[in-house]
N, C-alpha and C positions, 0 to 999 in steps of 0.2 A: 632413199639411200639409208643404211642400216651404219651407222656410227659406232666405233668400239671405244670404252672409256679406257680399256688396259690393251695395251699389243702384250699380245703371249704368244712367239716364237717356237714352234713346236720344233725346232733342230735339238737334239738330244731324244724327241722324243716321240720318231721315226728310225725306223732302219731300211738301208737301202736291199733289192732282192739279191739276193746272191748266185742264183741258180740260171736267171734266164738272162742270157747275151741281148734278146727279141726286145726289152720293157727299157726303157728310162728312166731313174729315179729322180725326183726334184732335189734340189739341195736343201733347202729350207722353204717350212710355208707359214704364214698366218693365220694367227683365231684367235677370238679373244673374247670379251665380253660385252657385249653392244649396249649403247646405251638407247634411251628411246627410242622407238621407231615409231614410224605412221601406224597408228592401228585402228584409225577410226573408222567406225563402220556405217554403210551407209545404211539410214533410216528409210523407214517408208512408211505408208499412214495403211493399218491395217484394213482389206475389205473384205466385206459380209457380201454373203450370195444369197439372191431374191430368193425369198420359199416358192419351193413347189405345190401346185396344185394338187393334191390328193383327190387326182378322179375314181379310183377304187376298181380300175379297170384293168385286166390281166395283162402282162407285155407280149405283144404278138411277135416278140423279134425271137429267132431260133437261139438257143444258148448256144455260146462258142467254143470247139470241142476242139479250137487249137488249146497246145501244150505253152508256157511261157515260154523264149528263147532264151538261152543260158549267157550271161556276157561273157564274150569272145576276146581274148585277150589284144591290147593296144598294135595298133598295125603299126609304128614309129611315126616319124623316122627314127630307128634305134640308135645309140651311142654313148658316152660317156663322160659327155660334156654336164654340169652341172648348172641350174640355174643362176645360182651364186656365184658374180664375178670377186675377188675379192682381191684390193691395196692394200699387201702388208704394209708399204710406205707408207700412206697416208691416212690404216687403220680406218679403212672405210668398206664395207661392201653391199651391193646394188643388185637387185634383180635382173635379170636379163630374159631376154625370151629365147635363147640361141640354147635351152636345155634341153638333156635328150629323154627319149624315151630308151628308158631300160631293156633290151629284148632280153626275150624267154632263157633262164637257164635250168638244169634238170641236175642234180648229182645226188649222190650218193650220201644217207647220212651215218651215226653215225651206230643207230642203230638198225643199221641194215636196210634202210627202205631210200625211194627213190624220193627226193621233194623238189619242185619247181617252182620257180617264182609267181607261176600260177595261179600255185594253190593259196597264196595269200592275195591276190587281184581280190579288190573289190570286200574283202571278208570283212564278213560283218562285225565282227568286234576288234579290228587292231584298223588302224589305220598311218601308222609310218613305220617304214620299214628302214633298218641299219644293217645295210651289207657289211660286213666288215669279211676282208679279204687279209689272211695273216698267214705266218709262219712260226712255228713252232719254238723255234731259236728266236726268236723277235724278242728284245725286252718289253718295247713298246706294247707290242701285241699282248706279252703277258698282262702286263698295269690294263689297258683294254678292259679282256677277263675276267682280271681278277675286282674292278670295278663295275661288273655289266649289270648285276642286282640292282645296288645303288643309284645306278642312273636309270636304268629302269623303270625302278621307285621314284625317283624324281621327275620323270616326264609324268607320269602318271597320275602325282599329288597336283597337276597343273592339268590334268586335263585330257593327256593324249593316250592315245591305246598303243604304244608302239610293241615290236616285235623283232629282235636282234639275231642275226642268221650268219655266223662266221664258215665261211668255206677258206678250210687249210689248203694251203698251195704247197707247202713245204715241211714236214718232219724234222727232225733234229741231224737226219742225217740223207734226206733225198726226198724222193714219191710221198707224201703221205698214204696210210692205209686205214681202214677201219679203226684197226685197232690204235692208232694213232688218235682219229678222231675222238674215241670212247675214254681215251687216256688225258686230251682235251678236257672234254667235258666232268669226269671224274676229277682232276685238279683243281677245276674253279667251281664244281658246284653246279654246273650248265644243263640242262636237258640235250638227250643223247639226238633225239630228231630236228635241232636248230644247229646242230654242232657237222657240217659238210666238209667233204674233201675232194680236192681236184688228184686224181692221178695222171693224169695224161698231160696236164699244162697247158689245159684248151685256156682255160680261164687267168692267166697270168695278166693281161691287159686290163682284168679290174685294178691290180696293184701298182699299174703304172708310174704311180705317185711316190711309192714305194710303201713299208710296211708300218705299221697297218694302212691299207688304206682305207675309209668308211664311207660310201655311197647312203645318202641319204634319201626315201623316196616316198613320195604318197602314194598310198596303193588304189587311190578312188582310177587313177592314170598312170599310173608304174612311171611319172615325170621325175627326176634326177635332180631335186631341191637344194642340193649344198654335194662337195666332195671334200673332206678334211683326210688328209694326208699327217700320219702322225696322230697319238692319242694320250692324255696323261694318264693317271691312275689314283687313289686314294691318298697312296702314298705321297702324290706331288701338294707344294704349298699350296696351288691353284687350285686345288681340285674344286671347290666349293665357286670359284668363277667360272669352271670349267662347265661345269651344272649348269649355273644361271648361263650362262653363254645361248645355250640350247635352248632351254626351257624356263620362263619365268615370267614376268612384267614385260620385261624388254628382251627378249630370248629371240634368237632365229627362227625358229619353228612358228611364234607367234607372226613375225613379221611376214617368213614367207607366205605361210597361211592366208593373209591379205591383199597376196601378190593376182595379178591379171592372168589368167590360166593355172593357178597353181594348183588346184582345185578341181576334179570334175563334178560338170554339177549333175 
């Protein structure tokens, strides 16, 4: 069980969707800063492999002129349930095994090219991924943005390769468009091809939580490790618990990391 030393109430610092009748927004949700977790690891007593014999003798076995298999993206079961059950009452949150697998999504960024959840499975130099699902008019979403560097940089001085993927559900005034996307990324600073837009509103059920919403996922299993609904920004007193919250000694990322399937191995 993962302990928070501070409850920090993210109400004020969520917005609910405006657009879609279909989604639910929560009213308030919990996060905060955890204190110790279990993170001990288990030991093993290292072994050496017997030397071979050096008979000097050619190998009769034919070379094998299959090609490697490419891995095939996670078959689920897909959904949007997250590993992390979390008491804001009792400022406590617990691993669970009841997390989903991510399925596939494909849109448009927002320099024009198609990107898929994919194309980050598996890759070799990032390994968590932060869906962040926003809209434009969002405050919340703004503070997000405009601290995504930042945190960035701090998962990073600890360790982790992550990679932050905002798909716009909503523009300032409807649809998002390209040029919405690019207008995105130009304000905060963002790379144009992490910066996606939903036009059609296939994808509004990631927001379900309301805005922002931020799916958190290891890419070794596209597995669903935490869902925070709501985000602070620089500008909040937290911010710097906000950080450690995620990423540190005692940070989420560390704990679930240590969790039973969290992991592929």
């Amino acid at each position: 069980m993962l302990r928070m030393s501070i409850l920090m109430l993210l109400v004020g610092c969520q917005d609910t969707i405006k657009a879609s009748d279909d989604v639910t927004a929560n009213e308030d949700t919990g996060a905060d800063t955890p204190s110790e977790p279990s993170t001990e690891e288990p030991t093993s007593s290292p072994t050496s492999e017997p030397a071979q014999e050096d008979t000097n003798q050619p190998s009769t076995e034919p070379e094998s002129t299959e090609e490697p298999q490419e891995d095939t993206y996670p078959t689920g079961p897909y959904g949007w349930n997250p590993s992390m059950l979390w008491d804001s009452n009792a400022g406590t949150g617990e691993w669970t095994s009841t997390g989903s697998t991510i399925g596939e999504m494909c849109l448009p960024n927002a320099a024009g090219e198609e990107v898929c959840l994919s194309d980050f499975y598996k890759h070799a130099e990032k390994d968590i991924i932060f869906l962040d699902f926003s809209a434009m008019w969002c405050a919340p979403c703004r503070a997000a943005a405009q601290g995504e560097h930042e945190f960035i940089a701090h998962l990073e001085s600890n360790g982790w390769n992550p990679v932050w993927i905002t798909v716009l559900l909503e523009s300032n005034s409807g649809s998002p468009t390209q040029s919405d996307a690019q207008q995105w990324a130009q304000d905060y600073g963002l790379s144009d091809d992490k910066v996606l837009y939903d036009t059609n509103g296939a994808w509004f059920v990631g927001a379900s939580s309301g805005y922002p919403t931020v799916h958190v996922i290891h890419n070794s299993n596209m597995l669903i490790w935490d869902r925070q609904a709501g985000w602070v920004g620089p500008s909040d007193g937290y911010w710097n618990d906000w950080l450690n919250f995620f990423s540190g000694s005692n940070g989420l990322l560390e704990y679930c990391a240590t969790q039973p399937g969290a992991i592929a191995q």
